[in-house]
N, C-alpha and C positions, 0 to 999 in steps of 0.2 A: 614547489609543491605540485603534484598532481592531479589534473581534476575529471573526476570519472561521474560520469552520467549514465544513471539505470534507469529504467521505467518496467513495471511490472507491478502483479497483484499479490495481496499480502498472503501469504499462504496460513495463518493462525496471527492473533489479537499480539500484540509485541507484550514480554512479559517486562514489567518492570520492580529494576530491583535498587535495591540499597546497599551502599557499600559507605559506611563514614557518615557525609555527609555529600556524598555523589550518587547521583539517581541515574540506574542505566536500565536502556532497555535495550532486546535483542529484541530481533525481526528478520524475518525470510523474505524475499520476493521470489517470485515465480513468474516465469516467463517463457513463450514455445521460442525458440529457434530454426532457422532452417536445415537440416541435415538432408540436403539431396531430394531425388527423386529415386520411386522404388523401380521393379524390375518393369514398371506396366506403366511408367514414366509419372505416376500419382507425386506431388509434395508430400515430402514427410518431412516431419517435425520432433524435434527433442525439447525435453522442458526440462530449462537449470533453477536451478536455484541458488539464491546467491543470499549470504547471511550479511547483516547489519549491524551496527551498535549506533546507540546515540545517548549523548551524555544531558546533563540536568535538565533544564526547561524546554528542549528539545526532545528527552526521552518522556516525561512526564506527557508533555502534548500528544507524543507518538501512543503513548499506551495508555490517554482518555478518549483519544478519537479513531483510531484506526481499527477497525474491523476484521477478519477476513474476506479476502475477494476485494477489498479495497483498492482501487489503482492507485499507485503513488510513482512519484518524479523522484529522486533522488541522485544530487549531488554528493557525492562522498570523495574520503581520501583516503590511502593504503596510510597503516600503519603497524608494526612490526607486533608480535603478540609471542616473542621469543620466551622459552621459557625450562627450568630443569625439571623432570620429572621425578618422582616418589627413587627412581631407580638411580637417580644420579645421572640421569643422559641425557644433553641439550638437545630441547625438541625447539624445530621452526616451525611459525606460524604468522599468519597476519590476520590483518580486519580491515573491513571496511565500514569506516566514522563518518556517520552522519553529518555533511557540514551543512547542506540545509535540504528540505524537500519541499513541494507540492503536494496539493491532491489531485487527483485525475478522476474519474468515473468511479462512483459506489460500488460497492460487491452488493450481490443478491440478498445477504446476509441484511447490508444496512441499508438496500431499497423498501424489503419487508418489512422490517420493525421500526425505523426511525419516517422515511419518508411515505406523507399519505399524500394522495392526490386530490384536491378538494372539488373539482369537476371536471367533465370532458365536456365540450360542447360539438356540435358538427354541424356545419354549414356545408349547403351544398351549392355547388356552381360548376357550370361546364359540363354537367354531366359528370363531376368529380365528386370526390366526397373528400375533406379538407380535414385532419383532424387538427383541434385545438384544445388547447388545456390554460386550462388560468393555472397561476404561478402555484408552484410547491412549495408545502411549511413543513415546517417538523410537528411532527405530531404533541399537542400538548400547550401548542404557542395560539397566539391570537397574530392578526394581520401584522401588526406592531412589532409581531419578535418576542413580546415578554411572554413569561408561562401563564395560563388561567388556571 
């Protein structure tokens, strides 16, 4: 088996669906590449996008917590998605299956709504200015973790 590692942001919330008694969800990742330098020697950059599946308790996770803008790790594996179409003509295709992921840095989407900052403090020394923050909660929780 093949083991392919992506990192990128989610480009929309993974939709999750039902099929039987199999939970799947789809998801994009979005990611810049390097494509060269222009004619003024600047980087430029392409941004791919690369499509996902992920099956039962792995899709349901993916589509209560992931976001847009989300960064996520992911492990996957090519698997064949061959198939006949309405016309009678064998169409190729593949996927890439979720075998497991990370999360990496929030998107802006769930820095705004989910996480609050409970204080900034600033201490000055050196002639510096130090920023500091006591720990972040989710909005809703107490020190504990539990909801109030």
């Amino acid at each position: 088996m093949n083991k392919l590692f992506f990192t990128g942001r989610a480009a929309a919330a993974p939709e999750l669906n039902t099929y039987g008694d199999t939970k799947v969800a789809r998801f994009r990742l979005i990611r810049n590449d390097y494509a060269g330098k222009d004619e003024n020697g600047e980087r430029r950059e392409k941004q791919v996008t690369i499509p996902f599946t992920a099956f039962g308790g792995m899709a349901e996770t993916l589509a209560k917590n992931v976001m847009t803008g989300d960064q996520l790790v992911i492990e996957a594996k090519i698997s064949n998605n061959n198939f006949t179409d309405g016309e009678g003509k064998e169409r190729y295709d593949y996927n890439f299956e979720v075998v497991a992921f990370d999360y990496g840095a929030p998107g802006a989407e769930k820095r705004s709504v989910i996480w609050v900052p409970m204080a900034a403090l600033w201490t000055v020394r050196s002639r510096s200015i130090l920023a500091r923050r006591a720990p972040m909660r989710r909005a809703g929780t107490t020190n504990s973790g539990s909801s109030t």
